[in-house]
VEXDREN-2710 file (C-alpha; in Angstrom, 1 decimal):
% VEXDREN-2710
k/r/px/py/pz
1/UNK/23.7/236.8/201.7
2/UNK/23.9/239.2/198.9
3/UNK/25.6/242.5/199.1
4/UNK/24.7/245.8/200.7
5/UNK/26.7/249.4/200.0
6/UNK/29.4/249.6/202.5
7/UNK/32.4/251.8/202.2
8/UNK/36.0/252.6/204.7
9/UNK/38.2/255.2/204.9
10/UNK/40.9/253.0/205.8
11/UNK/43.4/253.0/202.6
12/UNK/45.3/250.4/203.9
13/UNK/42.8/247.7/204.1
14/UNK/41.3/248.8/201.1
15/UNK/44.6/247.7/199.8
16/UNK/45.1/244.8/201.3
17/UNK/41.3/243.3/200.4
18/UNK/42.1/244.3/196.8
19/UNK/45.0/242.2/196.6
20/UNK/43.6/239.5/198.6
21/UNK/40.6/239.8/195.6
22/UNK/43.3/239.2/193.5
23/UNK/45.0/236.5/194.6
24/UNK/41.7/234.3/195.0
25/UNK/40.4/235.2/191.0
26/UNK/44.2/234.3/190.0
27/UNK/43.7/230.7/191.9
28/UNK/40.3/230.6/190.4
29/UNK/41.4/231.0/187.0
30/UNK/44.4/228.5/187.6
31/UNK/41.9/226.0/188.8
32/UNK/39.2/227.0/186.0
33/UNK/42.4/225.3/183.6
34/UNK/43.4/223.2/185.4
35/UNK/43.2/219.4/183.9
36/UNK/42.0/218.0/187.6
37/UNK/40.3/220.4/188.7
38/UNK/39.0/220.3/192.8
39/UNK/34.7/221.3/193.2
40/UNK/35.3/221.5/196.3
41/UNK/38.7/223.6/196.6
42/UNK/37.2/226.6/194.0
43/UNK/33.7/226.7/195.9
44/UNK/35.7/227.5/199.0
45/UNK/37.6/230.4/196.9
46/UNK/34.4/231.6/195.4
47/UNK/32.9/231.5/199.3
48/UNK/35.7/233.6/200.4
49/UNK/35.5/235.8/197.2
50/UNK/31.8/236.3/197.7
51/UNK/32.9/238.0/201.4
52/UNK/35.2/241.0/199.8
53/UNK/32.6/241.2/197.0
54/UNK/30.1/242.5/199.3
55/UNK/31.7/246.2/199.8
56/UNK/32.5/248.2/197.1
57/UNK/36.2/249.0/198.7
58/UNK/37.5/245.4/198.0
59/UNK/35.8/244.5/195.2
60/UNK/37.6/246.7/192.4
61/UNK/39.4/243.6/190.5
62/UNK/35.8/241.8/190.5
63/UNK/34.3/244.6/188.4
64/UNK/37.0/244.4/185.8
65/UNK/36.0/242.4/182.3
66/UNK/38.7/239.7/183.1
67/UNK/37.1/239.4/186.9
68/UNK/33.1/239.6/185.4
69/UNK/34.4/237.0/182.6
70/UNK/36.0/234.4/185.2
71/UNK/32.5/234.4/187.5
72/UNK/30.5/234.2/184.6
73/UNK/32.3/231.5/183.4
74/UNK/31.9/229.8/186.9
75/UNK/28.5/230.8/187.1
76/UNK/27.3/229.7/184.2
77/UNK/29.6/227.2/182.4
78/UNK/30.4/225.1/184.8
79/UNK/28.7/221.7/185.5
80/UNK/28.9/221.5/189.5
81/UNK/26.0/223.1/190.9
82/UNK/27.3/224.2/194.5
83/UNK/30.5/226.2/192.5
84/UNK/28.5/227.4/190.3
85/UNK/25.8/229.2/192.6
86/UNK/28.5/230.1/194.5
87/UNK/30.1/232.1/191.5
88/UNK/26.7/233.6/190.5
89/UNK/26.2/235.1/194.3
90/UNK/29.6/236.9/193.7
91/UNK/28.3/238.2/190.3
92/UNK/25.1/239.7/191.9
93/UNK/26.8/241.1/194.3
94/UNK/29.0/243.1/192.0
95/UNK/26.0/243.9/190.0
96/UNK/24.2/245.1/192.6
97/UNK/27.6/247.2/193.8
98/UNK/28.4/248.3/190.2
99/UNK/26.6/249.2/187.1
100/UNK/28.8/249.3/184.4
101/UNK/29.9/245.1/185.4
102/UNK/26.0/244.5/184.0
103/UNK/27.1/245.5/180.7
104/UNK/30.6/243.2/180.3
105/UNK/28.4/240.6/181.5
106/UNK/25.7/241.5/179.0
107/UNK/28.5/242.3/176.3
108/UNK/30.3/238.6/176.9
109/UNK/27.1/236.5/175.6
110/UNK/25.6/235.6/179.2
111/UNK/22.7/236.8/179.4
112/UNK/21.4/234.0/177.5
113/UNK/22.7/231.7/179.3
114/UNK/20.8/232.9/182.3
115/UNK/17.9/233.0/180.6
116/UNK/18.6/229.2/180.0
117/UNK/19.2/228.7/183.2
118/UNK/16.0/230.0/184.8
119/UNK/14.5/226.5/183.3
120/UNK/15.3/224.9/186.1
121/UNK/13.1/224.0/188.7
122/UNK/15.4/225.2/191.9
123/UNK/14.8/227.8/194.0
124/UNK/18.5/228.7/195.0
125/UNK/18.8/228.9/190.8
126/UNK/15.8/230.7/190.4
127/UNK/16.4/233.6/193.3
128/UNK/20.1/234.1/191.9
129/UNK/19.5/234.5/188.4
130/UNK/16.2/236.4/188.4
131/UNK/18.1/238.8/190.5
132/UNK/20.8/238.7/187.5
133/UNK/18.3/239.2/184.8
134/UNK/16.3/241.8/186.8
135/UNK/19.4/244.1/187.5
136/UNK/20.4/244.1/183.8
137/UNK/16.9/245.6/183.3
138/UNK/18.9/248.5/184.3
139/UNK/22.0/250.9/183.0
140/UNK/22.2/248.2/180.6
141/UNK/21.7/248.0/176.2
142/UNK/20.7/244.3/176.8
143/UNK/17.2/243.6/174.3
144/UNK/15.1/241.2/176.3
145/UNK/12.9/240.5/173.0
146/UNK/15.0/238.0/171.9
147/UNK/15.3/236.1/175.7
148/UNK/12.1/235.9/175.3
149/UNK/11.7/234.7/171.5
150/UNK/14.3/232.7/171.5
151/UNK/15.7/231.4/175.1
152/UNK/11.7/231.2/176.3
153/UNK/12.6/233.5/178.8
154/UNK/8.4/234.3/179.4
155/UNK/7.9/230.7/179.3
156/UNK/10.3/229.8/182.5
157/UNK/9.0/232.6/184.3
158/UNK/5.6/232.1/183.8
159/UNK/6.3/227.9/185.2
160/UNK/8.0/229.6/188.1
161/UNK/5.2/231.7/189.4
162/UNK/3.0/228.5/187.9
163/UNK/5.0/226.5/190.6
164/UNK/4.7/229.2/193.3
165/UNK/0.9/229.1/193.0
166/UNK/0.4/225.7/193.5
167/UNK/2.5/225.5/196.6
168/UNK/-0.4/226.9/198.7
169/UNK/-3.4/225.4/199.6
170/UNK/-6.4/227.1/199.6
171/UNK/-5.8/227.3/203.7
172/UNK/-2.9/229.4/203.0
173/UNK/-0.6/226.9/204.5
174/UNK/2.4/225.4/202.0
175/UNK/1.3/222.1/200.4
176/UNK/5.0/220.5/201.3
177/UNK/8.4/221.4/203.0
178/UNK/10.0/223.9/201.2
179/UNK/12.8/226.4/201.8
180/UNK/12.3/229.6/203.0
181/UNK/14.2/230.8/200.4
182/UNK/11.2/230.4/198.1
183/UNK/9.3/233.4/198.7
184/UNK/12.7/235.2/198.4
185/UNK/13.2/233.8/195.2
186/UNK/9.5/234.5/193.7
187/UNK/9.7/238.1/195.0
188/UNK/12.9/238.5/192.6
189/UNK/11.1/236.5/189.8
190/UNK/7.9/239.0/190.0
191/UNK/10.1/242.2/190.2
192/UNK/11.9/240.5/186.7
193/UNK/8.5/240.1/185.2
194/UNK/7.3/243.8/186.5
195/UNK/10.4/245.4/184.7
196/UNK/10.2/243.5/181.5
197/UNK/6.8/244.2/180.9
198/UNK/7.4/247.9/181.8
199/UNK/10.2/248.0/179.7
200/UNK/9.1/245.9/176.8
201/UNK/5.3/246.6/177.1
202/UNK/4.5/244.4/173.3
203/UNK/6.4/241.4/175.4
204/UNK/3.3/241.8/178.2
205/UNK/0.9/239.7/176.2
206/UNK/3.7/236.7/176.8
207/UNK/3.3/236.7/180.5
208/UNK/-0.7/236.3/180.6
209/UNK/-0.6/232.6/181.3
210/UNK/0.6/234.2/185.0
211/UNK/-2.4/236.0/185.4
212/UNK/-4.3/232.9/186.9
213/UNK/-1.2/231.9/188.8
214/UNK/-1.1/235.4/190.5
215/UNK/-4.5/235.8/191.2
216/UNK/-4.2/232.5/193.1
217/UNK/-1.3/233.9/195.2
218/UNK/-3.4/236.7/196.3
219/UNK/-6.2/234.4/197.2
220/UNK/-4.3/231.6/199.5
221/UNK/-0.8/233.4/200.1
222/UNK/-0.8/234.0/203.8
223/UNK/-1.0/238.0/204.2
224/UNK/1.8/239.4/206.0
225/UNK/1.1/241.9/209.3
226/UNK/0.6/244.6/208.0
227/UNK/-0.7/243.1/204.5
228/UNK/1.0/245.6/202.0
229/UNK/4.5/244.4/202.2
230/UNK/6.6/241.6/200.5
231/UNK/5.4/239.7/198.5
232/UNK/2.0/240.5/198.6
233/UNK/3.1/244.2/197.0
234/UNK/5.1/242.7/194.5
235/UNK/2.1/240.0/193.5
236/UNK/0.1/243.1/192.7
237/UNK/2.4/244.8/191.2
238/UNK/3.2/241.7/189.0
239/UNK/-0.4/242.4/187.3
240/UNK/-0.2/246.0/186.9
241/UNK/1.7/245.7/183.2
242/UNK/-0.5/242.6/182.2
243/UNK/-3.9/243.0/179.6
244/UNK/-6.3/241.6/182.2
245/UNK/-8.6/241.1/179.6
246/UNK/-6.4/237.8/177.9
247/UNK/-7.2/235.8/180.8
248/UNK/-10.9/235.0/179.9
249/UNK/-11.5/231.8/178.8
250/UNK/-14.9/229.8/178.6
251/UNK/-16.2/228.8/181.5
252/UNK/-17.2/224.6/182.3
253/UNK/-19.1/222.5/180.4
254/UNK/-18.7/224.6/177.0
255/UNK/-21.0/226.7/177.8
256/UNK/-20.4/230.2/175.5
257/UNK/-20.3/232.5/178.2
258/UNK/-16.7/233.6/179.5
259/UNK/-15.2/233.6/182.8
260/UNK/-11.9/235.4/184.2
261/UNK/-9.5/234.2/187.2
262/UNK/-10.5/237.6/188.6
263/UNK/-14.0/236.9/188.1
264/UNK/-14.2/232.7/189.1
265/UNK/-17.2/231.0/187.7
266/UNK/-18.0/229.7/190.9
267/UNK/-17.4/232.7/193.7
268/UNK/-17.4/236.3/191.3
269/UNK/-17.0/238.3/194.0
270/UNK/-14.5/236.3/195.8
271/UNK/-11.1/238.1/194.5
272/UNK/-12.5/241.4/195.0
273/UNK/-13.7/240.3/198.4
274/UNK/-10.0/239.9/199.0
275/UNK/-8.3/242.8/197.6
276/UNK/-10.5/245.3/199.5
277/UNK/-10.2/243.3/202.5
278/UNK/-6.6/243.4/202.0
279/UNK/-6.7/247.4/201.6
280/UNK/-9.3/247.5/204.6
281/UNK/-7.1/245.7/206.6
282/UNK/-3.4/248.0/205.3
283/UNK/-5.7/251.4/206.3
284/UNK/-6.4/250.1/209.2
285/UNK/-3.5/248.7/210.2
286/UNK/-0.1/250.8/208.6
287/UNK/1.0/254.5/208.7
288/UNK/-0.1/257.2/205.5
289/UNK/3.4/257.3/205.2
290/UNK/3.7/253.9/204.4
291/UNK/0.4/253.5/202.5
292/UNK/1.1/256.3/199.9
293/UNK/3.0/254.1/197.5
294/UNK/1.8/250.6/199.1
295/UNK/-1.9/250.9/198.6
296/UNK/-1.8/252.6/195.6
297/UNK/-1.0/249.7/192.8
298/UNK/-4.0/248.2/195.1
299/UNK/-6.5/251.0/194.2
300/UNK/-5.3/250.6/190.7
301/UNK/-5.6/246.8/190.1
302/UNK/-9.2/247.3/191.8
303/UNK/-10.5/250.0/188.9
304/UNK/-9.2/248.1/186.4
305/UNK/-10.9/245.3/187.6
306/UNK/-14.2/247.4/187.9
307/UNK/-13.7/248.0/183.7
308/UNK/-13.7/244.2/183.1
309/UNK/-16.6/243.6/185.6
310/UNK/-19.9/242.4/184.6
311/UNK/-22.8/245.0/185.4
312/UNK/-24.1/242.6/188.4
313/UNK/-20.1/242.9/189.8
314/UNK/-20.3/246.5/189.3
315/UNK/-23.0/247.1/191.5
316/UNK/-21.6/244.8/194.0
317/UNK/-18.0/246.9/193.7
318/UNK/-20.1/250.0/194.1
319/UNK/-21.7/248.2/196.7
320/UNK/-18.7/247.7/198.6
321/UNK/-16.4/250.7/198.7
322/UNK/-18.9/253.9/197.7
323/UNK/-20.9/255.0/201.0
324/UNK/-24.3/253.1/201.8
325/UNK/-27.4/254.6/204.0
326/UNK/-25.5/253.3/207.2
327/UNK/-22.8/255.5/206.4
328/UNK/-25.6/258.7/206.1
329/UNK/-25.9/258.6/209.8
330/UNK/-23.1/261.0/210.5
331/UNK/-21.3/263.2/207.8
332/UNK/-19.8/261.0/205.4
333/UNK/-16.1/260.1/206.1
334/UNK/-16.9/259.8/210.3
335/UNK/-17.8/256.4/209.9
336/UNK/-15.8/253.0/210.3
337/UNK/-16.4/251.2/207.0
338/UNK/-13.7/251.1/203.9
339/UNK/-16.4/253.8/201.8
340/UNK/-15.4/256.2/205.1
341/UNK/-12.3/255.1/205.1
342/UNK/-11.8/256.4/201.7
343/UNK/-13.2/259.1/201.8
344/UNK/-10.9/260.3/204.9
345/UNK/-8.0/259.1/202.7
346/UNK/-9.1/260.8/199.4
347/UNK/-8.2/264.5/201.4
348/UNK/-5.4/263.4/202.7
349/UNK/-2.5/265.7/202.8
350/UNK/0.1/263.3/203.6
351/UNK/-1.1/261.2/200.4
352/UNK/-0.4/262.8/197.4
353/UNK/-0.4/259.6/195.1
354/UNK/-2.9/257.5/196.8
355/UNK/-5.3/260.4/197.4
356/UNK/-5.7/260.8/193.5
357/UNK/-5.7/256.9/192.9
358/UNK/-8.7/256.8/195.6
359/UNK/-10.6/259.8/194.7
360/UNK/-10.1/258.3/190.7
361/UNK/-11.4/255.3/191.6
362/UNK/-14.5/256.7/193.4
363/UNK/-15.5/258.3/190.7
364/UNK/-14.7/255.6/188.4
365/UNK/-17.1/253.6/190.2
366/UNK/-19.7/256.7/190.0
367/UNK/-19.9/256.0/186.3
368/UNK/-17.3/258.8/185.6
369/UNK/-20.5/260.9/186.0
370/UNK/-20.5/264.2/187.9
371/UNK/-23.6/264.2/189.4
372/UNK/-24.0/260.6/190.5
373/UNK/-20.7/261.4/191.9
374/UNK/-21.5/264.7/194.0
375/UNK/-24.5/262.3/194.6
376/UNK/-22.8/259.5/196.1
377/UNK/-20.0/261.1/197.9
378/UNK/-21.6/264.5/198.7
379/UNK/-20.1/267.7/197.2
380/UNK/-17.9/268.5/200.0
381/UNK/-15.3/265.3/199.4
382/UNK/-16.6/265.8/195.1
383/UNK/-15.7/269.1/194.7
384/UNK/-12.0/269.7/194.6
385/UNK/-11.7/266.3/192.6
386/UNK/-13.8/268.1/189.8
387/UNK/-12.0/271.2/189.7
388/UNK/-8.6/269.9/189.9
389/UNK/-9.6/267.8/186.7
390/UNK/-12.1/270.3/184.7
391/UNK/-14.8/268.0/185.2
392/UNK/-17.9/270.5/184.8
393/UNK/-19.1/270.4/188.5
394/UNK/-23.5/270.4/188.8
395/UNK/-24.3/274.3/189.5
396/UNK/-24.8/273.9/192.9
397/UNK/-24.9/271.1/195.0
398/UNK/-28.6/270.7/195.3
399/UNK/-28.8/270.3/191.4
400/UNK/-26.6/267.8/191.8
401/UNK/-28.6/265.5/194.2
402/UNK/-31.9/266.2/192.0
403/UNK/-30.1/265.5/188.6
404/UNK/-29.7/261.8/189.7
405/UNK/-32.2/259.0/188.9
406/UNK/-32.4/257.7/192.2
407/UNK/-34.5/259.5/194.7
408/UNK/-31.9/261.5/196.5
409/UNK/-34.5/263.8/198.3
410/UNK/-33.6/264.1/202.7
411/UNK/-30.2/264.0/202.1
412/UNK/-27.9/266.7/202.6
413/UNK/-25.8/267.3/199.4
414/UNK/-22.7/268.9/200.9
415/UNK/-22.4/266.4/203.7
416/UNK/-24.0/263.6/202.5
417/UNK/-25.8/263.2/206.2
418/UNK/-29.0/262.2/206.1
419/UNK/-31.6/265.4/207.3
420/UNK/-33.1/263.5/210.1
421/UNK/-30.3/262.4/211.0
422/UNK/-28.5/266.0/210.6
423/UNK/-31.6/267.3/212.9
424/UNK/-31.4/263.7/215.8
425/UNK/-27.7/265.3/216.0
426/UNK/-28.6/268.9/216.5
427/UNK/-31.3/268.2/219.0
428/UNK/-28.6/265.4/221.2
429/UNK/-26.5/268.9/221.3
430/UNK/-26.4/270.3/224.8
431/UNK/-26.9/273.8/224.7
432/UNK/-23.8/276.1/223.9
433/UNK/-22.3/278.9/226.3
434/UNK/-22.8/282.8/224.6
435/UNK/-18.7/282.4/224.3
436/UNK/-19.4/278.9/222.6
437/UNK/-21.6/280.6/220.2
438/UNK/-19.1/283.4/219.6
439/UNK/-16.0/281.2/218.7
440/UNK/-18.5/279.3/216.6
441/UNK/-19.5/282.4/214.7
442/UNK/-16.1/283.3/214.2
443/UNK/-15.5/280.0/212.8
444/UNK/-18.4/280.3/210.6
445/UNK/-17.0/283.5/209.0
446/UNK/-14.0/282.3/208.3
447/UNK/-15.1/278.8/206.4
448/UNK/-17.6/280.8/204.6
449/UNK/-14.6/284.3/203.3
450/UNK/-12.5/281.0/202.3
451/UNK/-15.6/278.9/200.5
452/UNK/-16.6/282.2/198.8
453/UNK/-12.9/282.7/197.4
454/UNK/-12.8/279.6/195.3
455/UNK/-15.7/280.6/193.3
456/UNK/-17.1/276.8/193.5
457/UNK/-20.6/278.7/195.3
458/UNK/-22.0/282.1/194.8
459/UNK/-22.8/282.1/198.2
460/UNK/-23.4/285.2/200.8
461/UNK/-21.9/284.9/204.6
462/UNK/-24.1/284.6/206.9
463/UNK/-22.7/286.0/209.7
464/UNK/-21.8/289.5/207.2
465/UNK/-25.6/289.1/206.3
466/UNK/-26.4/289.2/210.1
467/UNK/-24.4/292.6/210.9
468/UNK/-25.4/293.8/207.8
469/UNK/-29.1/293.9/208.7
470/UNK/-28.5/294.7/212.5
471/UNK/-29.0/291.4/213.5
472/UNK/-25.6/291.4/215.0
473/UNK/-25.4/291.9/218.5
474/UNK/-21.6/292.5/220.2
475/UNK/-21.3/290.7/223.8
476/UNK/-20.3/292.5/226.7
477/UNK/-17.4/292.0/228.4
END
C-alpha cells in the first residue's frame, strides 16, 4: 500500500521513527556493499522502511539525496525483483509525500532507467513505476522528449494499454486469471500518458497506436456502478490529448475508403452507442455534484467524435442526443430520454463546467447554426447559450422556426411543444379556482418584468396590458 498524508504531534515518536529510518537505510547501505549480500534480509528492511515512509513525520532521512540515492539504487539497479519492487514502493511513497525528492531522483540519472524499466511485461513493475514517471510530471525540470526518443518510453506505454485491451473479451469478462492489481496498474499507466501528452503536446502523435487499444477498453471493459469512475474516467480521459484523426486506416480488402476504431467498419455506430449509453446511464444514476467534472471529458470526446463523423453518423448522433417528435409531447426537457436529459442539465446551476460542455455540444450538433439550433432545442433552453457567447440570436423566436429548411410549422418555438399537443394539455386541465387564477397572474407578471429586462424580446406584459385597458378586474375579499 502506497502512502497517504498523515501527520503527529507527538515529538517524541517523531524522533524515535526518524532514527529508527535511519538505522534501517544505514543497514541497507551496509548490505547494498556488502560482498554476500542477503535478498532476503534487505527486502525485509526495505518492507519495514516502506511502513515509516508512509507519513511524512518519520520519513525525513528518506527525502534526503543520500536516502533518494540508496532506494533508487535498490529500486532500479538491483537484479532481485522482490527487493527491488520493494525499494521502488518506498520511493513512491516519498514522492508522493515530498516534492522536492522527485527532483534528486530526476537529477541522479533515474528516470531513464524507469523508463527502461516500464518494458516489462509485469503488472506489479508497471503500477510502481508509472506512478514514478507520472509524479515526476510534476514540481519537477525532468524533459520527457528524450524518454520518449530515446528510452521508447511511448512505445512501452502504448504495449501496456495494447496488453490491457486484449485482456477482455468482447463479454466484458477477463480472457485469463489475472491480478487485481491490473486495473490499478493501467489506471496509473493512463494518468502517465494523460500528463505527458498534456504536457508535451508535439509528443501526442507518439501515443496514437493506443487509440484502438482504448477504444476497445471502452467497448468490453465492464462499467463500474455508477459508470463515470475508475478506470472508465481515466480511459476517456486517456483520448482527450490524442489527434483522433491518426487512427484511420483503410478498411478490409484494400478497398480506398477509410475506417476509424471510433467508427468500426463493421458496426459505425457501435462506440457511440456506448459512450452515450454510458453518459445516459452516469445522469441517471450519480449526483450533479459528482457529474460536473465526471461527464464532462465524456461530452467532450463525443463532439469531437461528431467532427470526424461521416454525414450518415452525423445524422444518427443528431439522432440520438438532440430532441425527436416524441420528446414534443410535453415542453422539451420534461421528458425521459438523454435529448431531455440534456437539456435539464444544460441549465443547471449546480454544473457550471458540464452545463457549457452540454449546451456546446448541442449546438455543435445543430451545425453551429443559430436557427437550426433555436429550432431544435426551442428558444427557451437556446437563448442564454447565444447571448452568453455573441452568437447573433434569430429576431424573435418565430423567425427562428421559419428560417429553417425543415417544416417547423405547429410547433411552439419557445417551448419546443408541439401546438396540439400544447392545446390536448390545456384542455386535460381541470378548471382553476379565482385564487388559482390570481397567483397565476401574479406569476405571469413577474416572468414577463424579468423576460422584458434582458432585452432578448421586445415584448409587452400582458397582465400591464390588461389593467391598462380596464380589463383588470380586483377580487373581493
Amino acid at each position: 500500500m502506497l502512502a497517504t498524508h498523515r501527520s503527529t504531534s507527538d515529538g517524541g515518536m517523531t524522533n524515535q521513527g526518524n532514527a529508527e529510518v535511519d538505522r534501517l537505510l544505514h543497514e541497507l547501505e551496509l548490505l547494498l556493499d556488502a560482498k554476500k549480500p542477503s535478498p532476503d534480509k534487505q527486502e525485509k528492511l526495505l518492507s519495514e522502511l516502506k511502513v515509516f515512509g508512509r507519513t511524512v513525520s518519520t520519513s525525513g532521512p528518506i527525502f534526503t539525496k543520500k536516502g533518494i540515492s540508496l532506494l533508487s539504487s535498490y529500486g532500479l539497479d538491483h537484479a532481485n525483483m522482490k527487493v527491488s519492487r520493494e525499494a521502488l514502493r518506498c520511493l513512491a511513497n516519498a514522492f508522493l509525500l515530498n516534492e522536492p525528492s522527485r527532483q534528486i531522483f530526476v537529477d541522479l540519472g533515474y528516470a531513464t532507467k524507469a523508463a527502461e524499466r516500464l518494458k516489462v511485461d509485469n503488472h506489479d513493475d508497471e503500477f510502481l513505476i508509472s506512478r514514478i514517471l507520472f509524479l515526476l510530471t510534476y514540481s519537477t525540470q525532468i524533459d520527457f522528449e528524450p524518454l520518449v526518443s530515446q528510452n521508447n518510453l511511448s512505445e512501452s506505454i502504448n504495449q501496456q494499454i495494447a496488453r490491457h485491451a486484449k485482456s477482455f473479451s468482447k463479454s466484458g469478462r477477463r480472457k485469463s486469471n489475472t491480478s487485481p492489481l491490473e486495473d490499478q496498474a493501467m489506471i496509473e499507466t493512463l494518468k502517465l500518458m494523460f500528463n505527458i501528452t498534456y504536457y508535451y503536446p508535439d509528443l501526442s502523435s507518439n501515443f496514437s497506436p493506443s487509440i484502438e487499444s482504448l477504444v476497445s477498453l471502452i467497448m468490453h471493459h465492464p462499467l463500474p456502478k455508477p459508470p463515470l469512475q475508475p478506470p472508465i474516467t481515466y480511459i476517456l480521459n486517456a483520448l482527450l490529448n490524442l489527434d483522433l484523426a491518426q487512427a484511420e486506416k483503410k478498411t478490409p480488402m484494400g478497398r480506398e475508403a477509410r475506417t476509424s476504431p471510433l467508427f468500426p467498419y463493421s458496426e459505425p455506430e457501435s462506440v457511440i452507442d456506448r459512450l452515450t449509453s454510458i453518459l445516459n446511464n452516469a445522469i441517471s444514476t450519480q449526483k450533479e455534484s459528482d457529474l460536473d467534472q465526471a461527464a464532462a471529458p465524456l461530452c467532450t470526446l463525443i463532439r469531437r467524435m461528431y467532427e470526424l463523423a461521416t454525414p450518415k453518423m452525423k445524422s444518427w448522433m443528431r439522432w440520438l442526443m438532440l430532441p425527436q417528435d416524441r420528446d414534443r409531447e410535453k415542453p422539451l426537457g420534461q421528458s425521459e430520454t438523454l435529448a431531455s436529459k440534456l437539456l435539464r442539465l444544460s441549465c443547471s446551476p449546480n454544473l457550471p463546467t458540464l452545463r457549457e460542455n452540454i449546451s456546446n455540444l448541442l449546438f455543435e450538433l445543430s451545425d453551429k447554426d443559430a436557427n437550426k439550433f433555436v429550432k431544435n432545442i426551442g428558444y427557451g433552453f437556446a437563448a442564454g447559450f447565444l447571448m452568453s457567447h455573441n452568437i447573433e440570436m434569430p429576431a424573435s423566436a418565430e423567425e427562428a422556426g421559419a428560417s429553417t429548411e425543415e417544416d417547423y410549422t405547429g410547433i411552439n418555438p419557445v417551448t419546443g411543444q408541439r401546438l396540439s399537443a400544447e392545446e390536448k394539455s390545456n384542455q386535460d386541465l381541470p378548471e382553476m379556482t379565482e385564487e388559482e387564477k390570481e397567483r397565476e397572474a401574479e406569476k405571469l407578471f413577474v416572468l414577463f418584468e424579468r423576460l422584458k429586462a434582458t432585452g432578448v424580446m421586445d415584448v409587452k406584459n400582458p397582465v400591464q396590458q390588461a389593467v391598462d385597458e380596464g380589463r383588470f378586474e380586483e377580487l373581493q375579499d
